[in-house]
C-alpha positions in Angstrom: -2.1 -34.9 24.2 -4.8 -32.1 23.9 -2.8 -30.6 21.8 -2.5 -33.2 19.8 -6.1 -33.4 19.4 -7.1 -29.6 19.1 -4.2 -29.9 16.1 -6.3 -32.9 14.3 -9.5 -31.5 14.5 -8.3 -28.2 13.3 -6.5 -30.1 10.3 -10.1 -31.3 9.4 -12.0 -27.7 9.5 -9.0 -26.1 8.2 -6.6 -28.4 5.7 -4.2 -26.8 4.0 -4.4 -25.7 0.1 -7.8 -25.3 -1.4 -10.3 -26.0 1.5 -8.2 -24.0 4.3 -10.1 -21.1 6.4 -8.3 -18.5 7.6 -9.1 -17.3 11.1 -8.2 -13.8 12.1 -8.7 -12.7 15.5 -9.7 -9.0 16.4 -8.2 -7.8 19.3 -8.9 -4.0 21.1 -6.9 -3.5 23.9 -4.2 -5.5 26.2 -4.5 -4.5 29.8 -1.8 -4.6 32.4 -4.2 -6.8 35.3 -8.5 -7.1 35.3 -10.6 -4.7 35.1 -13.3 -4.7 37.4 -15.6 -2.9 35.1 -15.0 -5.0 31.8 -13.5 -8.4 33.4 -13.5 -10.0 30.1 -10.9 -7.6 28.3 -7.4 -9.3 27.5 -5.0 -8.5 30.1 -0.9 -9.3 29.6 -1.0 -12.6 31.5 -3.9 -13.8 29.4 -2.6 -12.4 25.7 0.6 -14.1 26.6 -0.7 -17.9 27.4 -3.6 -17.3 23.8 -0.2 -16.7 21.9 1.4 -19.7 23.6 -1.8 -21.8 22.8 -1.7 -20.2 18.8 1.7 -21.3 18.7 1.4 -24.7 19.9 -1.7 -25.4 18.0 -2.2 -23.1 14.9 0.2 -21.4 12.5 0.3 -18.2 13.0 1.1 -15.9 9.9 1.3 -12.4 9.1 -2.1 -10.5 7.7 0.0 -10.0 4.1 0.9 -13.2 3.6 -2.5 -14.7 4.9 -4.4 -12.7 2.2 -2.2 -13.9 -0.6 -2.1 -17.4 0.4 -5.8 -17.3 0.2 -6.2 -16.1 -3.4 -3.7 -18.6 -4.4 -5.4 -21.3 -2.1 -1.9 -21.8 -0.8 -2.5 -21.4 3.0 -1.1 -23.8 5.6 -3.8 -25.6 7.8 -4.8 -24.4 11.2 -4.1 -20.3 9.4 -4.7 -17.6 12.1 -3.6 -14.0 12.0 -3.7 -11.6 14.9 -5.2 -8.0 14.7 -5.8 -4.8 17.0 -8.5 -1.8 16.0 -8.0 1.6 17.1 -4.8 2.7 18.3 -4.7 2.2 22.1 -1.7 2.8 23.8 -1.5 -0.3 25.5 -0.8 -2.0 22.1 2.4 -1.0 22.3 3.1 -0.6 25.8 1.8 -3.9 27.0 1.0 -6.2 23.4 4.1 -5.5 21.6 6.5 -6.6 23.9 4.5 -9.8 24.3 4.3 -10.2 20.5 7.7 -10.0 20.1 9.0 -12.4 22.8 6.4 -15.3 20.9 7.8 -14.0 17.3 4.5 -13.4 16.3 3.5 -10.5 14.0 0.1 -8.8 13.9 -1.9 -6.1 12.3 -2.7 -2.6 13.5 -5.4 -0.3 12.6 -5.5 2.9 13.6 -7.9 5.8 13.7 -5.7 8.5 13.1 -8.1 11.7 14.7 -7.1 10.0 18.5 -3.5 9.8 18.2 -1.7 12.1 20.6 -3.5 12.8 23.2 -6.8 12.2 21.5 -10.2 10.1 23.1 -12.2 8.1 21.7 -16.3 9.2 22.2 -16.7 5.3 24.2 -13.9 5.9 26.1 -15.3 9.2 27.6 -18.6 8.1 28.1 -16.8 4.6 30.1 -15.0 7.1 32.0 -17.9 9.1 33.0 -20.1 5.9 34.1 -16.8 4.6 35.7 -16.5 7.5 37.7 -20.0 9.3 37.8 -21.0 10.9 41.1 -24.3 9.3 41.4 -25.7 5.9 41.6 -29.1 7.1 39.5 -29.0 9.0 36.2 -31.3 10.2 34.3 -30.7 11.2 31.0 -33.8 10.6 29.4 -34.2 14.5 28.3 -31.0 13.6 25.9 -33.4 10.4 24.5 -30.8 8.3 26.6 -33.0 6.4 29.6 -32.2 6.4 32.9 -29.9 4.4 34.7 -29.1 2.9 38.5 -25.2 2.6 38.6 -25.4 1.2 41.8 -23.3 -2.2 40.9 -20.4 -2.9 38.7 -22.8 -4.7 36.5 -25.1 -2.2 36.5 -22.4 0.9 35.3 -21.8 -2.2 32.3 -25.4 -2.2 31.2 -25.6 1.7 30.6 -22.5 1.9 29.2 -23.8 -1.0 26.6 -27.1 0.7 26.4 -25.9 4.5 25.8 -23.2 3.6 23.7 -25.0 1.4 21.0 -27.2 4.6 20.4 -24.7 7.1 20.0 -22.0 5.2 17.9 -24.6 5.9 15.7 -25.1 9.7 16.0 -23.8 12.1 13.6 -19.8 12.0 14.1 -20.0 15.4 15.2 -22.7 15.1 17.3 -21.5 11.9 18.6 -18.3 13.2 20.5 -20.3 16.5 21.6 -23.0 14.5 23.1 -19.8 12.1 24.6 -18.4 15.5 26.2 -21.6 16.3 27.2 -22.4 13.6 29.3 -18.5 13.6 30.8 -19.4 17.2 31.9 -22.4 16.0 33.1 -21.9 12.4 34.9 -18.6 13.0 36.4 -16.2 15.6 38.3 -13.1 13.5 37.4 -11.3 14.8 33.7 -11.2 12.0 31.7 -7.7 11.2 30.5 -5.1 12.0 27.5 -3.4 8.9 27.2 -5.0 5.9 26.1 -4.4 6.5 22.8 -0.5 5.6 20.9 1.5 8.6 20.2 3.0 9.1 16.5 6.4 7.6 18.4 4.8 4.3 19.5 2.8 3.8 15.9 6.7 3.8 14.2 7.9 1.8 16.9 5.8 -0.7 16.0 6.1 -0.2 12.4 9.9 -0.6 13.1 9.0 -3.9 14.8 7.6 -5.2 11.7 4.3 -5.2 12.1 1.5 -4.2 9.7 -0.2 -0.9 10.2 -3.5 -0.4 8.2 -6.4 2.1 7.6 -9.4 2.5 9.9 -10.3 6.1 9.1 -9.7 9.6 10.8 -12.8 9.6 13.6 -13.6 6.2 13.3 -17.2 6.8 12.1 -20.1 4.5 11.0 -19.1 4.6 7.1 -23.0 3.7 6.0 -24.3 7.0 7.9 -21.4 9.4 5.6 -22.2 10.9 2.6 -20.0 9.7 -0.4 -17.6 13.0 0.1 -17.4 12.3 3.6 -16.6 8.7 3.7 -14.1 8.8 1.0 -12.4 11.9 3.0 -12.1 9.9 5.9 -10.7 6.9 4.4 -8.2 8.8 2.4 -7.2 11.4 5.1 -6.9 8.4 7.8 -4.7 6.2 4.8 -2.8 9.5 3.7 -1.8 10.5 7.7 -0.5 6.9 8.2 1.5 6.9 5.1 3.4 10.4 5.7 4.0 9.3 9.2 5.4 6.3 8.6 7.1 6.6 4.6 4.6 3.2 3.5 2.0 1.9 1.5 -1.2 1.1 3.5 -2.8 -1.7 2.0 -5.4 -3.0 4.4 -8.4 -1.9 5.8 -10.7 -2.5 8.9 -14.2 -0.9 8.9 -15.0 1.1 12.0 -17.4 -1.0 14.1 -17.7 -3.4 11.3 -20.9 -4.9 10.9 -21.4 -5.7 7.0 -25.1 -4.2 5.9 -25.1 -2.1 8.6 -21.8 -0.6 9.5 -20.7 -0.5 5.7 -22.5 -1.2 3.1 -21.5 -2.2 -0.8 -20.8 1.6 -1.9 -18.1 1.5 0.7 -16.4 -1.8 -0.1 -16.2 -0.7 -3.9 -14.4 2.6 -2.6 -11.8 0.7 -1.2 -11.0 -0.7 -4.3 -11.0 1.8 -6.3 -8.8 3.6 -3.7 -6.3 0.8 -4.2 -6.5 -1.2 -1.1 -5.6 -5.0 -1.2 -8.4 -6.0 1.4 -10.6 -5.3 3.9 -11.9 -6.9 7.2 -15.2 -6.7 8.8 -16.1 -8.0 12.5 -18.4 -10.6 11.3 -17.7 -13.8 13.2 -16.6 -16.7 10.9 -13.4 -17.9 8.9 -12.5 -16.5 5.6 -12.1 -19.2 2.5 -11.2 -19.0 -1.1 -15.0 -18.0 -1.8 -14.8 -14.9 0.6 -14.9 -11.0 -0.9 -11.2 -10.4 0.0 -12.7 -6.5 1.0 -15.2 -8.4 3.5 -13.0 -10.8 5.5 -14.7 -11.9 8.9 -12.9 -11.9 12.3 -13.8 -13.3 15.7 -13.0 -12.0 18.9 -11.3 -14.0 21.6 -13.1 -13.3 24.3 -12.3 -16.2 26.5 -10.6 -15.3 29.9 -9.8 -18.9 30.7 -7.4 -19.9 28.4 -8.6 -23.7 28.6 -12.0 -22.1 26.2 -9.7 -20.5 24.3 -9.1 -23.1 21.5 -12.3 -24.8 21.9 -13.6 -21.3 21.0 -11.8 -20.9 17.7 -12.1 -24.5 16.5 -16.0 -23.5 16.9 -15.5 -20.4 14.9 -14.0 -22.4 11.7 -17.5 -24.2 11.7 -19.2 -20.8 10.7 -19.8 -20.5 7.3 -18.6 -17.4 5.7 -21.1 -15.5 4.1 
């Protein structure tokens, strides 16, 4: 019966032909149980009843076929495509296995610089704060404040607060300042294998699913220089493409945020690079009117599945911009 319902109302937001949106959900990681430290990232139990609800309610298709549907205003109602940023391990070890037991396919992209054996900057600074050795920091000689981590909560709030200010850093003074405070925070190494190996990213190329571009060191494109930027789009599109013998067509901008994260030198670049789209992480639903390069995505973020839907029906109501 709710089904039923979710299924009509999505038929009226999202109709098939010319007035469908196309919803494309932007997934990071898939965790094997909570976290206690971020207890709203997907674990396997949740990403396996959200693809049971996409099934029973929405048509899931492919990120390929979704982008050409839309320029020939030919997509089915209720679209939704499934993506993952980054290259975590987990997306193979944990996601795949799920995505294939629901015949669903999904989207991957990867930042290249992290694959084996490589760390992201936030996920040595998380380590640190996860496993700093005091419950008061004070990093305000490095311009970063000065923290209690007394509380689960409170070790979220500094990791919030010292990561929005150096994602924005220089790339290489980003990960030296990451280092820098892992050294510094914590006793405990932080580890070597969150990120796929080159084995896992053709494994699930083999599986059929899409593999796009997201740059070498995953950097904020509208802080590069032009030489820079296009270096690390190419070198990030070029790695994947050797690896794997294919033609990456898609793109995801690192954090994402159009105006701020990227701006309109960079979405030019990726067509004159010869890209066939791109997606940001605005929230919204893509239509016929959309750039193709600046597609918006929305993150699931509700733990109980009985939000989940609600959540998305309310995301076809944004208007793209």
């Amino acid at each position: 019966m709710i089904n039923t319902l979710y299924r009509t109302i999505g038929n009226i937001l999202s109709p098939q032909g010319e007035q469908a949106r196309l919803s494309i959900l932007i997934y990071h990681r898939v965790l094997p149980d909570t976290d206690p430290l971020f207890p709203y990232e997907v674990t396997a139990e949740i990403f396996d009843k959200q693809l049971t609800e996409l099934n029973n309610i929405f048509n899931v298709i492919p990120l390929d076929e979704a982008i050409a549907r839309l320029k020939t205003c030919s997509l089915p109602s209720r679209s939704v495509c499934i993506t993952f940023d980054d290259g975590y391990a987990d997306n193979v070890d944990i996601a795949l296995p799920i995505l294939k037991r629901h015949k669903v396919n999904a989207s991957f992209f990867i930042a290249t610089a992290y694959l084996n054996g490589g760390r992201m900057f936030n996920d040595t600074i998380i380590h640190a704060i996860r496993h700093s050795r005091d419950t008061q920091i004070d990093l305000k000689s490095y311009g970063l404040g000065k923290y209690n981590l007394e509380t689960l909560e409170a070790k979220h709030r500094a990791i919030h607060s010292i990561l929005n200010h150096v994602k924005y850093l220089p790339v290489e003074k980003r990960d030296d300042t990451a280092e820098m405070l892992a050294d510094l925070i914590s006793n405990i190494p932080p580890p070597t294998y969150l990120m796929m190996n080159t084995n896992q990213l053709k494994e699930l190329n083999d599986s059929g699913m899409t593999i796009g571009g997201h740059t070498v060191r995953h950097p904020i494109l509208s802080k590069l220089n032009t030489v820079a930027m296009r270096n690390e789009i190419a070198e990030g599109r070029d790695y994947l493409e050797a690896v794997l013998g294919i033609k990456v067509l898609f793109f995801a901008y690192p954090n994402g945020k159009p105006g701020i994260d990227y701006l309109p030198e960079q979405v030019d670049m990726l067509r004159k690079m010869g890209f066939q789209a791109a997606l940001s992480t605005q929230w919204g639903t893509a239509n016929r009117n959309n750039d193709i390069f600046q597609l918006p995505r929305f993150t699931p973020y509700a733990k109980n599945i009985f939000k989940f839907t609600p959540m998305l029906l309310q995301n076809m109501m944004r208007s793209p911009s």
